[in-house]
C-alpha positions as CSV (number, residue, x, y, z in Angstrom):
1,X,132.0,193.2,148.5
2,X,135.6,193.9,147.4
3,X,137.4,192.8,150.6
4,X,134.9,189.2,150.2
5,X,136.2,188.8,147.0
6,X,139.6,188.7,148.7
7,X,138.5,186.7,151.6
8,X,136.7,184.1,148.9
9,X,140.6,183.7,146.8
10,X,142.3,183.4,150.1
11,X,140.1,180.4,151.0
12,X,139.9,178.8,147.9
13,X,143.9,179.2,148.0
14,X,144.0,177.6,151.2
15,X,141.9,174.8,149.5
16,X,144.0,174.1,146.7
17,X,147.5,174.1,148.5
18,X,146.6,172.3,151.9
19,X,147.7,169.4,151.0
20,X,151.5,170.4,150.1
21,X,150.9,172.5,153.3
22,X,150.7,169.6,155.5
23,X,153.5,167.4,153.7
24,X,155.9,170.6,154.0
25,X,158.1,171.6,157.4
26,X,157.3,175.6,157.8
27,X,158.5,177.7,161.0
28,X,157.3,177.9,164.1
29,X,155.1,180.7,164.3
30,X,153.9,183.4,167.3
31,X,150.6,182.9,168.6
32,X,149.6,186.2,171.1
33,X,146.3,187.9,172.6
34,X,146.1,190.8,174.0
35,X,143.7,192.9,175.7
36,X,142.3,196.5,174.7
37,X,140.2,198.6,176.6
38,X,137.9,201.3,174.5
39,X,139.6,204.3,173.7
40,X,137.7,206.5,175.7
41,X,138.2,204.2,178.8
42,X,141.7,204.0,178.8
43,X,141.7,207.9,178.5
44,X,139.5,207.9,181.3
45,X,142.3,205.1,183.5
46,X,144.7,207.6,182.9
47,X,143.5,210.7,184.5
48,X,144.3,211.1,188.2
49,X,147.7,209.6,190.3
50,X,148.5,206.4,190.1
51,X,149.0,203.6,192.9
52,X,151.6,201.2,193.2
53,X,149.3,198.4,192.4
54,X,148.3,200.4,189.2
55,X,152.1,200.8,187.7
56,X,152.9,196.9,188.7
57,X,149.7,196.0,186.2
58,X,151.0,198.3,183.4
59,X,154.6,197.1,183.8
60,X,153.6,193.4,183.7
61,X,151.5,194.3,180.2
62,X,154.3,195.7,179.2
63,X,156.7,192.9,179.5
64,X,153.9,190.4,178.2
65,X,153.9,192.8,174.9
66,X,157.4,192.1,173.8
67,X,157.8,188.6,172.3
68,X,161.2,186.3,170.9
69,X,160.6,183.4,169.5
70,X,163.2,180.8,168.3
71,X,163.2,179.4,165.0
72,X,164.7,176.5,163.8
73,X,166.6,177.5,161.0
74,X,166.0,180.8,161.1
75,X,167.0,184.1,162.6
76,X,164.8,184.9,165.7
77,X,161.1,186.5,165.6
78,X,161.4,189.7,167.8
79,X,157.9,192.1,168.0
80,X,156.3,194.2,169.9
81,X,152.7,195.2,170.2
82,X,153.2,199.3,169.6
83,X,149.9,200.2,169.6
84,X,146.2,199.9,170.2
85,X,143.1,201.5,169.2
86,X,140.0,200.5,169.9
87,X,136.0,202.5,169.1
88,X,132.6,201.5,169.8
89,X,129.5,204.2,169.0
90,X,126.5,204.4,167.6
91,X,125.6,204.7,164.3
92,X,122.6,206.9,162.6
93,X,120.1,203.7,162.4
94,X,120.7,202.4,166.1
95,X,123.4,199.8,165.6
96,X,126.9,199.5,167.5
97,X,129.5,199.6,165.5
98,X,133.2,199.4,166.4
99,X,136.5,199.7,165.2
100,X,140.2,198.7,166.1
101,X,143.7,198.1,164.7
102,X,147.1,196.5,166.8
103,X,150.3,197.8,165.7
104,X,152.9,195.5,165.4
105,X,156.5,196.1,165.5
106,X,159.8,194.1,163.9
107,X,162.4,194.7,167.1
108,X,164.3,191.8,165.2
109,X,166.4,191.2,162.4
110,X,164.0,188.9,160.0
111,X,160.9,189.7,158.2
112,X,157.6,188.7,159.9
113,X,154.6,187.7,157.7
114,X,151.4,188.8,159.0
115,X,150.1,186.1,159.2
116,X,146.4,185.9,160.7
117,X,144.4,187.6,163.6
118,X,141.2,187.4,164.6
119,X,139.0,189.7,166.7
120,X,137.0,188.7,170.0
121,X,134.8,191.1,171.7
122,X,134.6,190.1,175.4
123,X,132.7,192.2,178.0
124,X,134.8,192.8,181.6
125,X,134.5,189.4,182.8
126,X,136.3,187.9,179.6
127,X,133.2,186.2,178.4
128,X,132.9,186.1,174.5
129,X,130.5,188.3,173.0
130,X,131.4,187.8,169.5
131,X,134.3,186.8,167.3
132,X,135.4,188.6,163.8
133,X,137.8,186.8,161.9
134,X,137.6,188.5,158.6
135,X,140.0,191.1,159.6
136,X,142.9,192.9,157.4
137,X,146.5,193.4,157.6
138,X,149.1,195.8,156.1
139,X,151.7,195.5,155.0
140,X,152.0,191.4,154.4
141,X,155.8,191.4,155.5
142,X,157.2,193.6,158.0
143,X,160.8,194.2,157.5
144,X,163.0,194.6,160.4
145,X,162.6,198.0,161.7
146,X,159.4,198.6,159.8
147,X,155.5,198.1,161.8
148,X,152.7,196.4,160.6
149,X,148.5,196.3,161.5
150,X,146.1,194.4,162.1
151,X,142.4,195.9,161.6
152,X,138.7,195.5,161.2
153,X,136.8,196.8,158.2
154,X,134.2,196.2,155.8
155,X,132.0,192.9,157.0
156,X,133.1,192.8,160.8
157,X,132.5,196.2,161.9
158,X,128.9,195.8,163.5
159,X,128.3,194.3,167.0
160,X,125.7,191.4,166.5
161,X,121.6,192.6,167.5
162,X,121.1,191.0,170.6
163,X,124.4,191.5,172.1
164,X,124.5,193.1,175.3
165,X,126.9,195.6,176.6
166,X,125.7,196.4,179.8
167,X,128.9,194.6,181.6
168,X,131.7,196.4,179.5
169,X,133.2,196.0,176.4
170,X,136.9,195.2,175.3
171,X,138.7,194.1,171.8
172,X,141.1,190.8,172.6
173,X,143.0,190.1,169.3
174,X,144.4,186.4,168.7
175,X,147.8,187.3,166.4
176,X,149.4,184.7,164.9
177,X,152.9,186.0,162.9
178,X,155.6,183.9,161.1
179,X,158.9,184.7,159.7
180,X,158.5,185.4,156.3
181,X,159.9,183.2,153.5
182,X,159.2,185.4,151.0
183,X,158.4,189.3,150.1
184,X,155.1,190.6,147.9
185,X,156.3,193.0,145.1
186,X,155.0,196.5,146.3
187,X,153.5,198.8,143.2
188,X,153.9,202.7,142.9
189,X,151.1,204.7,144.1
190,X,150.8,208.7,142.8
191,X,148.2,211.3,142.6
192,X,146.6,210.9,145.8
193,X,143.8,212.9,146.8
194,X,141.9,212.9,150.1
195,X,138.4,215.0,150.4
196,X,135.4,214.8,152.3
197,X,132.6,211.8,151.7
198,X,129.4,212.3,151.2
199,X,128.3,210.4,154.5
200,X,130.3,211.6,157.3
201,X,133.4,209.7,155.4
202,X,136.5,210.7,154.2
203,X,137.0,210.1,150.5
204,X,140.6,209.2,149.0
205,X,141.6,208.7,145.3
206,X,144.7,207.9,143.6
207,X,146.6,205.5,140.9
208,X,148.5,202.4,141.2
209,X,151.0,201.3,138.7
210,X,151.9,198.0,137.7
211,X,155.5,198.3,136.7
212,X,156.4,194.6,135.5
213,X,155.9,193.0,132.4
214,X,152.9,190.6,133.3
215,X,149.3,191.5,133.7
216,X,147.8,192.1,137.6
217,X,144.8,190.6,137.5
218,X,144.0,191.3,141.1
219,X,145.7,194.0,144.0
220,X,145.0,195.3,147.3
221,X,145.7,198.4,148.4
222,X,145.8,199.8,152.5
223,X,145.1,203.2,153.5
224,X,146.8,204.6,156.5
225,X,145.8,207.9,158.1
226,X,148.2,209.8,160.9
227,X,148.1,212.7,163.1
228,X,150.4,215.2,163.6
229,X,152.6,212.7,166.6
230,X,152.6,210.3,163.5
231,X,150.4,208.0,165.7
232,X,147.5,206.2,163.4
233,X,144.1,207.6,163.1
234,X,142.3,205.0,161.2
235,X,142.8,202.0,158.5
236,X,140.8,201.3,155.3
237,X,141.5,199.9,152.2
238,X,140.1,198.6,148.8
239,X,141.2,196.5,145.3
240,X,142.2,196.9,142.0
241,X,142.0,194.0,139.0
242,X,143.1,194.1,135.3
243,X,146.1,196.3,135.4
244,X,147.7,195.7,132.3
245,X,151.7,195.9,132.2
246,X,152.8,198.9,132.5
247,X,149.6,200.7,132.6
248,X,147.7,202.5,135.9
249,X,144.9,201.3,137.5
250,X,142.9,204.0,139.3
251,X,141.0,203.6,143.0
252,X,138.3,205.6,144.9
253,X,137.3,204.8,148.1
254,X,136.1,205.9,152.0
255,X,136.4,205.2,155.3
256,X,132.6,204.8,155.2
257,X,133.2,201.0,157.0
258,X,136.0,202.1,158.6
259,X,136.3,204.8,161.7
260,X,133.6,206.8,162.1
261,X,135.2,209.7,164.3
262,X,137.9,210.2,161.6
263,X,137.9,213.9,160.5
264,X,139.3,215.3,157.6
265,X,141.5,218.0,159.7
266,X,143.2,215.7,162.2
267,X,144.8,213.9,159.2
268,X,148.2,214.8,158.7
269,X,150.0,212.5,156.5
270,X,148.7,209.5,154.5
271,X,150.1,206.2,153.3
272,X,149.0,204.2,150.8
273,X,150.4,200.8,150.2
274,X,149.7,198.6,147.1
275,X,151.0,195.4,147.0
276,X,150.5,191.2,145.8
277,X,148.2,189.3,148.3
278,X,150.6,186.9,149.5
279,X,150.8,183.5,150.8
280,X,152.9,181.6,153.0
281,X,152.6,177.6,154.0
């Protein structure tokens, strides 16, 4: 419910400022898909030797994965899809759930909004299975040097009934990025906790401060999760509203619509970021 009540402002946002959208120049922007297999399958493509043929494919992905785009007027865009995860399982009532994030890192020397993405689930041929487009981000900027995500969560984590996956299954983001014009204000998070949920979830708490003088009427804040390699685990996240100034604002949530196969002991280092929802037209 909280992440519609984010999705509902950004729309009515979108609404209200269209118009000076469309009578304003903005930069170009970077438009990208890019294919992942299921986690478990790509584990399985690497086991054995390798052909020739096989190590031509990965080194052509690879070059299709770093991306420079000229501005006008602005320093140049340079990324690089990082990293990929993608999940599918079943859950304890029958359903197919599934869960992915794309890393996305600033190789460049200007600040990249994260714009928008959107998640299609194709089958091996390519052909559409379904399309999520409610999908988060963290953080809003990324600062050169500094990565970024793109995941699902809470309200496009389920595969639709009647959607068959007897010819394969594979998570093609469509990322869209923009040099930034601007930079949320990021808030100070303390006293986090992670424990155990209830339903096979892992549970974190903790308190976000609003450290200016004005009122925070609303706030997201992203959960990241690491292994020991510092390579991510899962995503989740959750929001905070009527943080007066200078006062804290506490949060509890899961991973309960998030990934499934996280455990508690493969975690070894959390972030938490808390920042303004921001937009950029």
């Amino acid at each position: 419910m909280k992440k519609l009540v984010k999705w509902f402002g950004v729309v009515l946002c979108l609404f209200v400022f269209t118009a000076m959208a469309l009578g304003s120049g903005s930069p170009s922007s970077s438009r990208e898909s890019v294919t992942v297999e299921a986690d478990d399958k790509k584990s399985d493509q690497g086991s054995g030797s390798e052909d020739k043929e096989d190590k031509e494919d990965k080194e052509d992905n690879s070059n299709q994965e770093s991306n420079t785009d000229s501005v006008a007027g602005s320093d140049d865009i340079s990324y690089e899809i990082s990293d990929t995860s993608f999940q599918y399982y079943e859950n304890s009532i029958g359903r197919t759930e599934f869960y992915g994030y794309v890393e996305i890192s600033n190789t460049g020397n200007t600040d990249i909004f994260m714009d928008d993405c959107t998640f299609d689930i194709e089958d091996d041929d390519g052909h559409l299975l379904q399309s999520e487009s409610m999908i988060s981000h963290c953080p809003e900027v990324i600062s050169p040097g500094e990565k970024g995500y793109f995941y699902n969560s809470v309200g496009s984590t389920q595969i639709d009934e009647g959607v068959s996956l007897d010819n394969g299954i594979k998570l093609v983001p469509q990322i869209k990025l923009s040099p930034a014009t601007g930079k949320p204000h990021s808030y100070p998070v303390s006293d986090i906790g992670i424990t155990n949920g209830n339903l096979n979830d892992i549970k974190v708490t903790g308190r976000v401060e609003n450290d200016t003088d004005k009122n925070l009427s609303y706030i997201y804040i992203n959960i990241i999760f690491y292994d020991s390699n510092g390579k991510v685990l899962a995503l989740t996240g959750t929001s905070l509203t009527d943080i007066a100034a200078g006062n804290k604002g506490s949060f509890d949530t899961s991973t309960m619509f998030g990934n499934d196969n996280l455990k508690l002991e493969d975690i070894a280092d959390t972030k938490v970021i808390a920042e303004d929802t921001y937009f950029q037209f």
